[in-house]
Steps between C-alpha positions, in 0.01 A plus 500: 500500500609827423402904571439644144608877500266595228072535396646390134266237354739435299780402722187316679456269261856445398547378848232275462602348129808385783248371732652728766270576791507860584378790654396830387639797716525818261792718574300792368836742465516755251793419303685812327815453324774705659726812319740302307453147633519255215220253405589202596622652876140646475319174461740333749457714756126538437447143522734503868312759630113350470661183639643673802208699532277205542739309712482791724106502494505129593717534769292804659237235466646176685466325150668214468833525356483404104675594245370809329557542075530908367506514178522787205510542137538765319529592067828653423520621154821742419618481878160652652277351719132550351302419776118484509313694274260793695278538242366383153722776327828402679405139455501559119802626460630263662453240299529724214870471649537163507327445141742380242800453778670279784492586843613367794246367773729443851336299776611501831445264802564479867460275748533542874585216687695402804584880508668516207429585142502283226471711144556457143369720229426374160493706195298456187546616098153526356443666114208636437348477107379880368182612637226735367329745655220278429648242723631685744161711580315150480743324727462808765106452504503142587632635838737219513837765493357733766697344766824352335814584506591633154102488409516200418391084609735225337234249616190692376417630142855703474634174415409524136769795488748328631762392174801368750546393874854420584477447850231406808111520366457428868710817577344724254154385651643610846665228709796310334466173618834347372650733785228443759524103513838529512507751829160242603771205460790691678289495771329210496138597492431306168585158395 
């Protein structure tokens, strides 16, 4: 069993497609990229810090000590974070952006444990085919983007603009779970 440091649904049921029992406890921290701190530092340290902040919840609780999973991930396309879009304009250019180019998508994961941290931070290539505006304004109104890093859901309708993954589709989706089992096996809470 294991504290999951995130509401994501879709972390949620990659946990599950590993059978892993888990539970919810959102860290709920607003997570703002730093003057001048690189991407994948960002998504590390994002992913550390809603770990710790949930360990620190549960032990302010008397929960019983678990270990607890942070996780980030972030689209990086010419060495800047995009983040989540804030509206349906920002969303579209976006992924007017990424259309017709490769980005990077960097996942990060933490687990607590035993007080101490065990991390590893996977990163992604994914090409995007040319867009139209058609597309783009279509893809936005299916709401699907509104709440995706880089406007955007690898597991969801976005996949038809997807030309090239070299990397983690779990990772892209938002939990790389190459990394994760291995962490899970370093510490011995999967087979």
């Amino acid at each position: 069993m294991i504290y999951l440091a995130s509401a994501s649904p879709r972390r949620q049921e990659l946990l599950r497609q590993l059978g892993l029992d888990f539970e919810v406890i959102p860290s709920n921290l607003e997570e703002v990229l730093q003057p001048g701190e690189r991407p994948q530092d960002y998504v590390a340290r994002v992913a550390r810090d809603k770990a710790h902040h949930v360990a620190r919840q549960l032990r302010e609780q008397g929960k019983p000590l678990r270990p607890v999973l942070g996780a980030d991930t972030e689209v990086v396309l010419d060495g800047g974070v995009l983040g989540k879009p804030r509206d349906r304009e920002h969303g579209i250019e976006m992924l007017r952006k990424l259309s017709g180019r490769t980005h990077d998508v960097l996942s990060g994961v933490c687990v607590l444990h035993d007080g101490r941290e065990h991390a590893a931070l996977n990163v992604s290539r994914v090409t995007f085919r040319p867009l139209t505006e058609a597309e783009l304004a279509a893809y936005w109104d299916t709401g699907e983007p509104a709440d995706k890093a880089g406007a955007y859901a690898i597991q969801g309708r976005a996949a038809a603009f997807i030309e090239r993954l070299e990397g983690s589709y779990s990772g892209v989706m938002g939990l790389p779970l190459y990394e994760l089992t291995g962490i899970l096996r370093a510490i011995r809470e999967i087979a």
